[in-house]
C-alpha positions as CSV (number, residue, x, y, z in Angstrom):
1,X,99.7,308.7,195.3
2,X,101.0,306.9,198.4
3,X,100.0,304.0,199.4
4,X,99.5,305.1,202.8
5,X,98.0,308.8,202.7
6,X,98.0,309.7,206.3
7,X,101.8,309.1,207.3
8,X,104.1,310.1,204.0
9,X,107.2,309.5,203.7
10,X,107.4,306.1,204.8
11,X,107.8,303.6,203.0
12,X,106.7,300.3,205.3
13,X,107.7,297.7,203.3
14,X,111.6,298.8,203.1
15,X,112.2,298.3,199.4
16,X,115.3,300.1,199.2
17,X,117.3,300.8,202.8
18,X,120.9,300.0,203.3
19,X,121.7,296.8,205.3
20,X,122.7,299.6,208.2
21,X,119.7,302.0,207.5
22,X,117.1,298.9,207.6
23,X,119.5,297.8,211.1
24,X,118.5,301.0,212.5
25,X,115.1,301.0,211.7
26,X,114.3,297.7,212.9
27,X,116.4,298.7,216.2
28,X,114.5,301.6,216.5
29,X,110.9,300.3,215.8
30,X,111.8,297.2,218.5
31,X,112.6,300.4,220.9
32,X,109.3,301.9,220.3
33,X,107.4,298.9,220.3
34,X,108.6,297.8,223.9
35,X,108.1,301.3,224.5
36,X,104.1,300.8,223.0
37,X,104.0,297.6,225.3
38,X,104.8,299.7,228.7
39,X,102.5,302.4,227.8
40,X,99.7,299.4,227.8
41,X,101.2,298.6,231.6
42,X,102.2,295.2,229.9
43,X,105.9,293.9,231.3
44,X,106.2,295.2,234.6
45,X,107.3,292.2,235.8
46,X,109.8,291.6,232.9
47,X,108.0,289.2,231.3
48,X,107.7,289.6,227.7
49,X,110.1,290.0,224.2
50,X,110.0,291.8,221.4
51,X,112.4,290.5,218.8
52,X,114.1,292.2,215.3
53,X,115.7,289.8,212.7
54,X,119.3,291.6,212.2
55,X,119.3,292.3,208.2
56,X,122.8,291.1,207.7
57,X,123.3,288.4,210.8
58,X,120.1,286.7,209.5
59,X,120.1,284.3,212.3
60,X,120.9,286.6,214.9
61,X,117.9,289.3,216.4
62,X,117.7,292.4,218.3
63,X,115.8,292.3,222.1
64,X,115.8,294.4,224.6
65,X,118.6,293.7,227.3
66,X,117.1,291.9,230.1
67,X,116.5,294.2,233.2
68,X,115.8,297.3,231.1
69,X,112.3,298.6,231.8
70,X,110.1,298.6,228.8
71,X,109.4,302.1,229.3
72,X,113.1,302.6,229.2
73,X,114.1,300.8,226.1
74,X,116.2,303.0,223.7
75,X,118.1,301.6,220.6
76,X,121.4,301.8,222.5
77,X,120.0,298.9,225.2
78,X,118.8,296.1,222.3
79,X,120.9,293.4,222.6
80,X,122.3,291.3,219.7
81,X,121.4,287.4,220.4
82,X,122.9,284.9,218.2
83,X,121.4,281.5,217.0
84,X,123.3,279.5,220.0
85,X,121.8,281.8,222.4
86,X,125.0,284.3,223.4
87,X,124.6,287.8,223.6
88,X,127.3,289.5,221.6
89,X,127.9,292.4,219.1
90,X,128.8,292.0,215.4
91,X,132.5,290.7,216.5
92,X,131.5,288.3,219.6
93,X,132.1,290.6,222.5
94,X,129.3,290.2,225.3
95,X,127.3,292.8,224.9
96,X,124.5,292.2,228.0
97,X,121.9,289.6,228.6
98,X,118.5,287.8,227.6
99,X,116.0,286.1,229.8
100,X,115.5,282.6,229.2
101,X,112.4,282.4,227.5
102,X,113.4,285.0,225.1
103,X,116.1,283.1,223.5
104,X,113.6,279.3,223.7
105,X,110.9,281.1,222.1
106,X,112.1,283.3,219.6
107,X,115.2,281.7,218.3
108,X,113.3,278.7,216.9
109,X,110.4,280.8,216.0
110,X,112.7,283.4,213.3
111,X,114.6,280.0,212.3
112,X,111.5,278.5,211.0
113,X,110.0,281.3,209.6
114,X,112.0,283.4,207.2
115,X,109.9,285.3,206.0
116,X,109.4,286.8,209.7
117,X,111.1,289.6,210.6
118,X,109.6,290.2,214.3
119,X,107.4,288.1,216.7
120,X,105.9,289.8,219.9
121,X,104.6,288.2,223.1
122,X,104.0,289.4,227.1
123,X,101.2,288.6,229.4
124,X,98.4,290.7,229.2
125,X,95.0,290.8,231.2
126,X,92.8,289.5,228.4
127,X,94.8,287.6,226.5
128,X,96.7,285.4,229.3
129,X,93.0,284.4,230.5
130,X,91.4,283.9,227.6
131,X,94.8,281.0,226.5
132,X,93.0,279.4,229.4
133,X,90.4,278.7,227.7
134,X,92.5,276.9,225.1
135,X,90.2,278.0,222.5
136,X,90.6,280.0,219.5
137,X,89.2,283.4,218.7
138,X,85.3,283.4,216.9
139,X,84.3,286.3,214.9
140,X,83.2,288.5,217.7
141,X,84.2,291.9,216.8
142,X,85.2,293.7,213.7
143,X,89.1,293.1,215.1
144,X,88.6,289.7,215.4
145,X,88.1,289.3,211.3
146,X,91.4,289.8,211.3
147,X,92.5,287.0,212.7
148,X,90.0,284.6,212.9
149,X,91.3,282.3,209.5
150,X,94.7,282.9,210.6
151,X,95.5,281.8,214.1
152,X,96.8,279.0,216.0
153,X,96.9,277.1,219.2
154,X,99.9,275.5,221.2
155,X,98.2,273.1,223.2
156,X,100.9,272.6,225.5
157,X,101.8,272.6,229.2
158,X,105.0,274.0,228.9
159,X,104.4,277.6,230.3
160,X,107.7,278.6,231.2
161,X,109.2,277.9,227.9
162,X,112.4,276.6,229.6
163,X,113.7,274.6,226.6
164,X,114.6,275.1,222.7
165,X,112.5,272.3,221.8
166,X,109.8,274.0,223.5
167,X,110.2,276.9,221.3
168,X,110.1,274.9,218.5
169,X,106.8,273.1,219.1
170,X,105.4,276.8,219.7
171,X,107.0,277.1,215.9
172,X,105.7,274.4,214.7
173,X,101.9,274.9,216.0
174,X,102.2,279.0,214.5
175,X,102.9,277.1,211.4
176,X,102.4,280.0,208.3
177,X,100.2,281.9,210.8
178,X,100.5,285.3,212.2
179,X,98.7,284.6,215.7
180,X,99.3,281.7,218.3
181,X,97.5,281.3,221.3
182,X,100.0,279.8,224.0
183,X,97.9,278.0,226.1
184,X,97.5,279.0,230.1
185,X,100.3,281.3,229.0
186,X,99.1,284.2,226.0
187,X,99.4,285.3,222.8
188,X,102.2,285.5,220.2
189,X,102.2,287.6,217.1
190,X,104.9,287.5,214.4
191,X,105.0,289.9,210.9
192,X,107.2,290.8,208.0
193,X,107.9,293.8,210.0
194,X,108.6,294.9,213.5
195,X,105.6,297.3,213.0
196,X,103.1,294.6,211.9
197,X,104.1,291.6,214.6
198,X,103.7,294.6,217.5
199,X,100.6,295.9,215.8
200,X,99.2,292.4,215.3
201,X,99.9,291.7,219.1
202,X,97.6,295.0,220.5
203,X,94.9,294.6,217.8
204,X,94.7,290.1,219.4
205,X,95.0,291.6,223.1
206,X,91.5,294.2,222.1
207,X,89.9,290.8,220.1
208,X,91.1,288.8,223.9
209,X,89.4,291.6,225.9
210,X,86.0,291.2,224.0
211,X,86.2,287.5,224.1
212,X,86.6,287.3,227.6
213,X,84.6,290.3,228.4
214,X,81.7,288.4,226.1
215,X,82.3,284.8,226.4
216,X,78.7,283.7,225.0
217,X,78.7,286.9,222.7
218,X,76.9,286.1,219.2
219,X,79.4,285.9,216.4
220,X,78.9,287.0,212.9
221,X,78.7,284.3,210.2
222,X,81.8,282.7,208.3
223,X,80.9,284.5,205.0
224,X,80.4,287.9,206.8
225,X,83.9,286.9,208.6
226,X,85.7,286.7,205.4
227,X,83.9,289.9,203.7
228,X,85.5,291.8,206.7
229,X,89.1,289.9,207.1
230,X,89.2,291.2,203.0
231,X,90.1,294.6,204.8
232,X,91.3,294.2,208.1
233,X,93.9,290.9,207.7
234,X,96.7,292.9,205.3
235,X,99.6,293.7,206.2
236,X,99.0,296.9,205.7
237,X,96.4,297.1,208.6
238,X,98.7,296.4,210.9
239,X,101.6,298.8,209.8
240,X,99.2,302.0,210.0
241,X,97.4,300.6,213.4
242,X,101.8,301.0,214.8
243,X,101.9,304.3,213.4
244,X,98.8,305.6,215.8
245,X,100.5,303.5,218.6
246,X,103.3,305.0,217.9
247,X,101.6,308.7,217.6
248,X,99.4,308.3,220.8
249,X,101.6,306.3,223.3
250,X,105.0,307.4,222.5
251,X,104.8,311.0,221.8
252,X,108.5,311.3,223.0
253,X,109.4,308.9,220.2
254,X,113.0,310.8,219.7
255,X,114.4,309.7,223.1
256,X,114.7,305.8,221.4
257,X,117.4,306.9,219.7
């Protein structure tokens, strides 16, 4: 029996793709997950990345070409950015462009983590307020199990993320986590998959919403914490939590290419 009952078929964990099937479905995943991000009204003022690790061009990744509306991204408008921050296709040839911050913070980030194949970040109503706070998440919510023994803060002032080495302090606070909380700036998710890091993201921005929403809220205890983060933390939360996303926000999911 499947692993994963409800949505046959797939197989999440891409055992056996070709280098150019698993390039398409990380292309097409970053597509759907920018287009996940617009149907949230995240982005609208073209702040935010999505990245892919390219399967082959280990230390190049997949975002979406800067000026393109989240709710517009197809596969055809990811861009190819390579470890010295050019925008090219397989052979060199500019291919388009990629905001500053993109290249600073996820560049380092996938250079530091190899066993990350996607990290996700924008600025999002709860989630930008509560880095404010430059606190971590408590056990609040049943969400918030998920994360709560594996998050991070970057306790740093550097907001605009104008710099590499900025990018790699970010890296360096994440450490082996899959959340970090950029402080006075938002959150940062990164997975094993596109699918998990975009996943992770939306699942910290609801845990954000109660946190602000219920700043003195009553969190459960440490034990209780852990008996619930046995079920929600997996990986495999996050990959069928993207596969309602997917289903409910982007029903046109063909038009990604």
């Amino acid at each position: 029996m499947s692993e994963y009952p409800e949505f046959p078929g797939v197989d999440p964990y891409l055992a056996d793709r070709s280098v150019d099937d698993e390039r398409a479905h990380r292309k097409r995943m970053c597509a759907v997950g920018y287009r996940i991000f617009a149907a949230q009204r995240w982005g609208q003022l073209g702040d935010g990345h999505i990245s892919a690790r390219d399967p082959e061009l280990t230390d190049h990744f997949w975002l979406l070409d800067w000026g393109v509306p989240f709710g517009e991204a197809t596969v055809d408008q990811l861009v190819l950015v390579g470890p010295d921050g050019r925008v090219c296709d397989a052979d060199g040839n500019p291919t388009g462009a990629v905001n500053t911050a993109g290249y600073n913070i996820h560049a380092p980030l996938l250079a530091d983590r190899p066993d990350v194949v996607s990290a996700a970040h924008t600025h999002t109503q709860f989630g930008t307020p509560w880095a404010a706070n430059v606190e971590p998440f408590r056990p609040l919510s049943q969400e918030s199990c998920a994360f709560v023994f594996d998050q991070a803060m970057f306790d740093d002032e550097e907001v605009e993320v104008l710099t590499y080495d900025g990018g790699k302090r970010i890296a360096g606070a994440l450490g082996d986590r899959k959340l970090v909380i950029l402080r006075n700036h938002g959150l940062l998710t990164v997975g094993p998959t596109v699918e998990d890091a975009v996943a992770w993201f939306v699942m910290a921005e609801r845990v954000a919403e109660v946190h602000v929403k219920a700043p003195n809220g009553r969190a459960i205890s440490g034990e209780a914490a852990r008996i619930a983060a046995r079920s929600l933390a997996p990986q495999g939360v996050a990959w069928r939590a993207f596969q309602w996303l997917q289903r409910s926000l982007v029903p046109d999911v063909g038009v990604v290419g």
